[in-house]
C-alpha positions as CSV (number, residue, x, y, z in Angstrom):
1,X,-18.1,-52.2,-44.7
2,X,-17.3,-48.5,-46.2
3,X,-20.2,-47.8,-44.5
4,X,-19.1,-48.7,-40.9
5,X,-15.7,-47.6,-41.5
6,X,-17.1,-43.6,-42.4
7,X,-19.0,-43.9,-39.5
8,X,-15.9,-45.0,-37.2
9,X,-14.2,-42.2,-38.8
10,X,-16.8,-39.9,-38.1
11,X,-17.1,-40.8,-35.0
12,X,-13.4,-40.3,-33.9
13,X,-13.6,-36.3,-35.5
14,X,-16.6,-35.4,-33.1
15,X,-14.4,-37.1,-30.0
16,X,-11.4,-35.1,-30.8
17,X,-13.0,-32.0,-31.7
18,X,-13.2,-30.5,-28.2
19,X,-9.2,-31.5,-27.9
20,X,-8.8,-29.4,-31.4
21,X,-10.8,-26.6,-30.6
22,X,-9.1,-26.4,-27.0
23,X,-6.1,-26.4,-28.8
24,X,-7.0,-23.6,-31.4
25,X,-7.4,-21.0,-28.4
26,X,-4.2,-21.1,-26.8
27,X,-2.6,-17.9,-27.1
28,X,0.4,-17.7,-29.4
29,X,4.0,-17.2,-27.2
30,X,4.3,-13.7,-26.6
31,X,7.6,-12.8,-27.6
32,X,9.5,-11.0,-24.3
33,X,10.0,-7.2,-24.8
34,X,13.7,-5.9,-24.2
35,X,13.7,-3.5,-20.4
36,X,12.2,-0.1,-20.7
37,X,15.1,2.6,-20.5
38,X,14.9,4.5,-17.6
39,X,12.8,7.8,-18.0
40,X,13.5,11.0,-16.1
41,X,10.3,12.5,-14.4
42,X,7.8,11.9,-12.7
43,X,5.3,10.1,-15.2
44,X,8.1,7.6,-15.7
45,X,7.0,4.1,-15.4
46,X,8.6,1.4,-13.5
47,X,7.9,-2.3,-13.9
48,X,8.6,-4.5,-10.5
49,X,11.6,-6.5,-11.2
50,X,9.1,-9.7,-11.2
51,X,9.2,-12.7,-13.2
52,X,6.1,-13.5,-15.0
53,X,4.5,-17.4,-13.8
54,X,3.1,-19.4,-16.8
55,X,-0.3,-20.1,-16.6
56,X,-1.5,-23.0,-15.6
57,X,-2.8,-25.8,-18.4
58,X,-7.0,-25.6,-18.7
59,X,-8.8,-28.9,-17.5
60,X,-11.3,-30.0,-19.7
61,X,-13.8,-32.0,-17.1
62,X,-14.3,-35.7,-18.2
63,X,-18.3,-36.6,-19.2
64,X,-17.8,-39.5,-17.7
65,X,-17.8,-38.1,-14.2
66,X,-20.8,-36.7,-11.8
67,X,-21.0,-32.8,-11.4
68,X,-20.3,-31.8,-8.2
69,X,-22.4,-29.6,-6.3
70,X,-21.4,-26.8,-4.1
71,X,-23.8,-27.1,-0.6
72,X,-26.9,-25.6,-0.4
73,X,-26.2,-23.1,2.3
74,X,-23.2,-21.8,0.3
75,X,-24.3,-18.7,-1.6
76,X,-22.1,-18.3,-4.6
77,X,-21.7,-15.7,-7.6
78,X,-23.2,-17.4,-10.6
79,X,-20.5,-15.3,-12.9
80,X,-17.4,-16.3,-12.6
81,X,-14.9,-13.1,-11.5
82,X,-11.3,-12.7,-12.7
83,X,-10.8,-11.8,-9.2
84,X,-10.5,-14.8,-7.5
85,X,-11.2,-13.4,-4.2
86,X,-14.6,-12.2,-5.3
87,X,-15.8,-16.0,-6.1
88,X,-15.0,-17.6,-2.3
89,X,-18.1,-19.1,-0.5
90,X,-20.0,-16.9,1.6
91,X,-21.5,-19.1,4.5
92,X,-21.2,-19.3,8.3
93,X,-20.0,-22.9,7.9
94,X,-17.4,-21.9,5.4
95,X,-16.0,-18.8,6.3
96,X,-14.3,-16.2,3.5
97,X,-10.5,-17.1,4.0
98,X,-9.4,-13.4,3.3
99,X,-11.2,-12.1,6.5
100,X,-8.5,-13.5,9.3
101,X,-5.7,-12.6,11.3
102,X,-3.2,-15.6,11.1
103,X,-0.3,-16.1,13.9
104,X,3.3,-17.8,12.2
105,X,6.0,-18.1,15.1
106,X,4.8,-15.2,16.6
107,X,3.8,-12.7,14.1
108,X,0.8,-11.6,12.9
109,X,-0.5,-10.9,9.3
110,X,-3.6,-9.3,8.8
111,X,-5.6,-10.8,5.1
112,X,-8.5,-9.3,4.0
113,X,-11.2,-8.7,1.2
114,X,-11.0,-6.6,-1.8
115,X,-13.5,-4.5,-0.5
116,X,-13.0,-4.0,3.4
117,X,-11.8,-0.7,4.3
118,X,-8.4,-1.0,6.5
119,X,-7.6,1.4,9.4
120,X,-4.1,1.4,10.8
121,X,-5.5,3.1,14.5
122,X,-2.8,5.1,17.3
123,X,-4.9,5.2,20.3
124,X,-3.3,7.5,23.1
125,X,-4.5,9.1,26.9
126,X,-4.5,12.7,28.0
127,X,-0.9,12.3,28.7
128,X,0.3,11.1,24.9
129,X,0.6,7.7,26.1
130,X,-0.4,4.7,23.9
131,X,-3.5,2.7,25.3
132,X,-2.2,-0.9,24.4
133,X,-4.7,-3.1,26.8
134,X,-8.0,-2.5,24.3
135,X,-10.5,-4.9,22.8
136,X,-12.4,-4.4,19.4
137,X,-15.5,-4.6,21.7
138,X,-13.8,-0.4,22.8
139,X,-14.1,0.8,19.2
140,X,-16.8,2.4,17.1
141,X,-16.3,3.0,13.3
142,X,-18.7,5.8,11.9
143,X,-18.5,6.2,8.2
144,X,-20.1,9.9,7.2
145,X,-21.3,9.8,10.9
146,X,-23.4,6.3,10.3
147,X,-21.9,3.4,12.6
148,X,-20.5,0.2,10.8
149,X,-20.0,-3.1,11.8
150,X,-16.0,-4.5,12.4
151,X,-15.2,-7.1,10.4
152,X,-11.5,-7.4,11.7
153,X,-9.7,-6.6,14.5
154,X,-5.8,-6.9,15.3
155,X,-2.9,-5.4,18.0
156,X,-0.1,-6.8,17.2
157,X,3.2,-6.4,15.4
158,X,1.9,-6.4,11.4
159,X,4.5,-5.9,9.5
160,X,4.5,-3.5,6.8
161,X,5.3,-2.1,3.0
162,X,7.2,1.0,3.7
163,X,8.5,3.7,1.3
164,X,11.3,5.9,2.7
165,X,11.4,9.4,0.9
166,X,14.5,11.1,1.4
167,X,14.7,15.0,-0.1
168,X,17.8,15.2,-2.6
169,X,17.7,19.1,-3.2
170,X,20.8,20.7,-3.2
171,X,20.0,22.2,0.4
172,X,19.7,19.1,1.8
173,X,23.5,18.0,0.8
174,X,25.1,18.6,4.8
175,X,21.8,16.7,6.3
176,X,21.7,13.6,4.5
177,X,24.6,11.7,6.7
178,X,22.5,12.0,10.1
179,X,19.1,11.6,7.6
180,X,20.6,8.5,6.4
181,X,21.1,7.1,9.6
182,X,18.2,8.1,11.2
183,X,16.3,6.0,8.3
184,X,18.8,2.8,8.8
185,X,17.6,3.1,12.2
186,X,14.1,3.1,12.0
187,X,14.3,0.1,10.0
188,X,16.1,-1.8,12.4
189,X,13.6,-1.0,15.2
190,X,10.5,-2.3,12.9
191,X,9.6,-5.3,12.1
192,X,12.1,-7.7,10.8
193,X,9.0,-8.9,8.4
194,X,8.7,-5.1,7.3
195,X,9.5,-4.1,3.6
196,X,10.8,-1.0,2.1
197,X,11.8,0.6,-1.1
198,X,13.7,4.2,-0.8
199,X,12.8,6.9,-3.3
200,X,15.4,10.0,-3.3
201,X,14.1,13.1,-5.1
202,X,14.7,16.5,-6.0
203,X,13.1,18.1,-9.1
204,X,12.5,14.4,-9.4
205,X,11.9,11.2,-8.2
206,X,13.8,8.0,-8.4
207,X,13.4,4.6,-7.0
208,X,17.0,4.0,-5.8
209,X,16.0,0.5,-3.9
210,X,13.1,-1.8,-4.8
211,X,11.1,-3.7,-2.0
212,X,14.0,-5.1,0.1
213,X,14.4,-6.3,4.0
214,X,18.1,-6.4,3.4
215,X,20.0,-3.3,5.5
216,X,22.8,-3.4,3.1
217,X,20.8,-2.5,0.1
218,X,19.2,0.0,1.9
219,X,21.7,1.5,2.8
220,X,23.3,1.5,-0.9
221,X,19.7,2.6,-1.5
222,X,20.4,5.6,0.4
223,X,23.8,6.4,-0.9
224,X,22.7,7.9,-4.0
225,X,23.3,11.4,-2.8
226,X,23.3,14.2,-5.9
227,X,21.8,17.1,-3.7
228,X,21.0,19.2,-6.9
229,X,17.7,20.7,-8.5
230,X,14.7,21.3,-6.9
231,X,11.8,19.9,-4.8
232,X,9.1,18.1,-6.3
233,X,7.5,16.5,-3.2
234,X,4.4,15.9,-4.1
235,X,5.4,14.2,-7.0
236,X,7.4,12.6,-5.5
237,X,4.7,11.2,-2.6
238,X,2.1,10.3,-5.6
239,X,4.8,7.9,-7.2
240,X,5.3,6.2,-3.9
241,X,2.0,6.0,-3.0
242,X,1.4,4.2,-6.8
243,X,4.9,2.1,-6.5
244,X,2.8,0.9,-3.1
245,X,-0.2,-0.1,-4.4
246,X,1.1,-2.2,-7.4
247,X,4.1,-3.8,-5.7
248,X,3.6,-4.1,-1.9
249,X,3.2,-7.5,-0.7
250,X,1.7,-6.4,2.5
251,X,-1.7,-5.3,3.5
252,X,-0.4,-2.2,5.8
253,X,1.3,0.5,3.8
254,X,3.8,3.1,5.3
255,X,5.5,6.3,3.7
256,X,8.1,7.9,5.7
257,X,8.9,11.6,4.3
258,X,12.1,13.6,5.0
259,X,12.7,17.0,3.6
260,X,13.8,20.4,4.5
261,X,11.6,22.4,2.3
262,X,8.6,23.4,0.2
263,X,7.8,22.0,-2.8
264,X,8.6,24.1,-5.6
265,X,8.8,21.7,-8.7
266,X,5.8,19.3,-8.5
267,X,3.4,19.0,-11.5
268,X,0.3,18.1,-8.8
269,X,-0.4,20.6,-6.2
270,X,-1.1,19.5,-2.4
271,X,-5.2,19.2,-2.5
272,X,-4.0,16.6,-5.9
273,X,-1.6,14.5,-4.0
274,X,-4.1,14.1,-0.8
275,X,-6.8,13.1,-3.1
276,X,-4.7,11.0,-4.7
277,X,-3.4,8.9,-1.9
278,X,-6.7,9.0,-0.5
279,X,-8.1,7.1,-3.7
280,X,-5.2,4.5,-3.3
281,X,-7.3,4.0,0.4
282,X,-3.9,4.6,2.0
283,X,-1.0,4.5,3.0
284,X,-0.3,6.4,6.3
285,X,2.0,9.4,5.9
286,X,4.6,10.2,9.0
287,X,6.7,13.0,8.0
288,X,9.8,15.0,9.1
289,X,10.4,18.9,8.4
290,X,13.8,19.6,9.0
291,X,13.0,23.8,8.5
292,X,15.2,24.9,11.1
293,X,17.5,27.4,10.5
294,X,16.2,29.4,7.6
295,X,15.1,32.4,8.9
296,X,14.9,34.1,5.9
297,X,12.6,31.5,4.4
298,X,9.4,32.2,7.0
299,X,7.0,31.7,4.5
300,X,8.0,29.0,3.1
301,X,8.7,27.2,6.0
302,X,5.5,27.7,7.1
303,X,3.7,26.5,3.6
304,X,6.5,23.7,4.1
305,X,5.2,23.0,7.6
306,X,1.2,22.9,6.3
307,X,1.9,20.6,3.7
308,X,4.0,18.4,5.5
309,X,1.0,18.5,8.5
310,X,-2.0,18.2,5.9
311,X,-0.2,15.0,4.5
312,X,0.2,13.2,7.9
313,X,-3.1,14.3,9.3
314,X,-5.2,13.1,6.5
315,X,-3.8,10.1,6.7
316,X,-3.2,9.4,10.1
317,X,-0.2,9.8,10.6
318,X,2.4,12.1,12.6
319,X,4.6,15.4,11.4
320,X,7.4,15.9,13.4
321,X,9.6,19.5,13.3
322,X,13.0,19.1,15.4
323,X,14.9,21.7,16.5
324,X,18.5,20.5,15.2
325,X,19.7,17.1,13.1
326,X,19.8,15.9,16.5
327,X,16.5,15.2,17.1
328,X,16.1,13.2,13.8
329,X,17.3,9.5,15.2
330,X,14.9,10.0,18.3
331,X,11.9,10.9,16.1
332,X,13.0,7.7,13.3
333,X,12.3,5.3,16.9
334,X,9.1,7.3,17.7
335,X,7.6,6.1,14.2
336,X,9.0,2.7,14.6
337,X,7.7,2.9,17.8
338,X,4.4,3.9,17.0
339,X,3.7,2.0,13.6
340,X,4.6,-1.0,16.2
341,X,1.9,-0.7,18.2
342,X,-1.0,0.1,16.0
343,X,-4.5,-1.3,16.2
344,X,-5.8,-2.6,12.5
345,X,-9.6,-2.3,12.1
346,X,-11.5,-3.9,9.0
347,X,-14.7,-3.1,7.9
348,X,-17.4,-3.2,4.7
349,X,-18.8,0.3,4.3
350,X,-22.6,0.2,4.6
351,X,-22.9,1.8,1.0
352,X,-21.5,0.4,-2.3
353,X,-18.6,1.5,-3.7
354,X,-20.4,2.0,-7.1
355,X,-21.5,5.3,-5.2
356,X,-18.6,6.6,-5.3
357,X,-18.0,10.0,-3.1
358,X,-15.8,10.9,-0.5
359,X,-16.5,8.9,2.5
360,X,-15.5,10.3,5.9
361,X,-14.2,8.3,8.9
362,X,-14.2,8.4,12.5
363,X,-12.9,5.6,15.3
364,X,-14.2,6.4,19.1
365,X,-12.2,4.1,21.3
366,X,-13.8,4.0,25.2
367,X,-13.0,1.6,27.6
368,X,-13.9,1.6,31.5
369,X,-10.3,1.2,33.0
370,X,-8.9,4.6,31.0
371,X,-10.2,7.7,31.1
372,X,-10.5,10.2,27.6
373,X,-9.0,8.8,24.8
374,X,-7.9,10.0,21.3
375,X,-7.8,7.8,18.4
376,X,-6.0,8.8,15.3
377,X,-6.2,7.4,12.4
378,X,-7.3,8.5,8.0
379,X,-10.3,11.0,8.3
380,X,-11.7,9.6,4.7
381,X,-11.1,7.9,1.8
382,X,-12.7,7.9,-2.0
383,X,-13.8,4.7,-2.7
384,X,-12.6,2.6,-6.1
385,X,-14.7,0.2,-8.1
386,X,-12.4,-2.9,-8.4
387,X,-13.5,-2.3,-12.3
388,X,-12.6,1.2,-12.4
389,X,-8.7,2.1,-13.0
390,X,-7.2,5.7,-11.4
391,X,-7.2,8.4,-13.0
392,X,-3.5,9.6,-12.8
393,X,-0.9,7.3,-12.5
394,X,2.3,8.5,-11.6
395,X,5.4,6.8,-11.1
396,X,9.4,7.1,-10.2
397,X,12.0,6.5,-12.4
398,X,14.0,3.5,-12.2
399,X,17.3,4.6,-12.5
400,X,20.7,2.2,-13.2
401,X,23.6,2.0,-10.9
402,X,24.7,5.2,-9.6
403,X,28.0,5.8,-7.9
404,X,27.9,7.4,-4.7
């Protein structure tokens, strides 16, 4: 009888050993951390205002049931990624779900892999005009001149992540009113979908509005006028870029840029800031020089005028140089306008990214019923291990509540 009744025992231990051991490798609660003070500069760190989701209870699979069996023409990963987008099906029966444009009462969102290279493409005539009637069958991709296969193809209204930049040097103090509406404005004539965070600098940068859709809090976002110090632009652009790539919920990433001088306080020079965007693998840069009226400053406007043209070029996008404050609120609908109507091209670059390099690009767009046309869009991008983390990280400052 003592017999039976140490085996019984026994016998219960081994069944609720697994449950134990389970048990025994739960993490212990991490206790929460009071909010980082802000930090002045531009290596200051900002956490998104995000709370964190608990993670979701393990399932231990019961021995009682059959294994299933994924389908023979499925070809799957035997190692299990973190990454939860590197361990989908690869099959023509059971397509990747990341590599689809989706239509939701009438707007279009563009998902893709991890590893597809995203082109946000402006295709115009010989007269400027935008060429809005093509089909992905008109483009070619070359990648360091080899051609690669399209993967995805949209023209439609995406919306975007956009970071508005808005020059708070102290020459800049009897332009921000018309700036400041100029910037109001472009938002209203994007995307109601669209997303933006506004970032005021000087000798630094601050994030002055988190991700928002709301018009009122961009607007408060934008009252935080101190026009003091000087210009750290590049800075400045390197933050956003970063505050982009950790915290923007879409796929297509915008930074607007409006300033009225050359940088003079940066810690990264301008050949740094276009590598770094470039290893972000975006976002497109559209930029405004207001460098009218200095005369006496012809050499810096022009280095102003470079950098500014250097920034959007490289990344396909526009630099635009008015004549007067005027012009601003016209040029804010021409990027509106033009971010609109954009043609998004996804594709898997023929080498791995494990090669590392910078890769160049180059779109051809030719179609019977138009004659020449001019495509413009990022000339290259470096490309990023998922494994490998950047280099630099810079960030803005998260400031408190600042009275106007």
């Amino acid at each position: 009888m003592r017999l039976c009744s140490n085996r019984l025992f026994l016998c219960c231990l081994l069944i609720a050993a697994p449950a134990l051991a389970l048990h025994a490798q739960e993490p212990a609660a991490v206790p929460t951390t009071a909010p980082a003070q802000p930090v002045a500069g531009p290596a200051a760190q900002i956490t998104p205002p995000e709370a964190a989701e608990p993670s979701a209870p393990a399932v231990v699979p019961s021995p009682q049931q059959p294994e299933l069996q994924p389908p023979l023409d499925v070809d799957h990963d035997p190692v299990v990624s973190p990454d939860a987008a590197d361990n989908a099906a690869v099959s023509p029966s059971h397509p990747n779900p990341t590599q689809e444009i989706k239509r939701d009462h009438g707007v279009y969102t563009l998902r893709r892999d991890v590893d597809e290279v995203l082109l946000a493409c402006t295709v115009v005539d010989q007269d400027g005009h935008l060429a809005q009637d093509l089909q992905q069958s008109d483009f070619h991709v070359f990648e360091d001149n080899t051609l690669q296969t399209i993967v995805s193809f949209a023209h439609s209204d995406v919306p975007v992540s956009l970071g508005i930049l808005i020059d708070n040097s102290g020459s800049m103090r009897d332009k921000r009113a018309a700036v400041n509406t100029a910037a109001l404005d472009l938002v209203r004539a994007s995307n109601p979908s669209d997303e933006a965070f506004i970032v005021n600098f000087s000798d630094e940068a601050f994030l002055d509005q988190d991700f928002t859709s709301d018009i009122d809090k961009l607007r408060q976002g934008l009252s935080h006028i101190e026009s003091r110090g000087g210009t750290a632009l590049y800075d400045a652009v390197v933050a956003s870029a970063d505050q982009l790539s950790h915290g923007a919920r879409l796929p297509k990433e915008v930074l607007l840029i409006i300033t009225d001088g050359e940088d003079n306080a940066s810690t990264l020079n301008l050949e740094q800031t276009i590598r770094r965007v470039q290893d972000l693998g975006g976002p497109v840069i559209y930029s405004i020089g207001l460098l009218f009226g200095d005369e006496d400053k012809g050499q810096e406007a022009h280095r102003a005028r470079r950098a500014l043209t250097l920034l959007s070029d490289e990344t396909g996008g526009l630099s635009f140089f008015p004549h007067s404050l005027a012009d601003v609120d016209n040029i804010a609908a021409e990027v509106a306008r033009d971010i609109r109507n954009q043609y998004t091209i996804g594709y898997h670059s023929t080498k791995p990214a494990a090669q590392g390099g910078y890769r160049t690009v180059h779109v051809d767009a030719k179609a019977a019923h138009h004659g020449k046309l001019f495509v413009r869009t990022r000339t290259g991008y470096y490309p990023t291990p998922q494994t490998q983390q950047p280099a630099h990280k810079t960030s803005v400052a998260e400031t408190a509540p600042r009275t106007p």
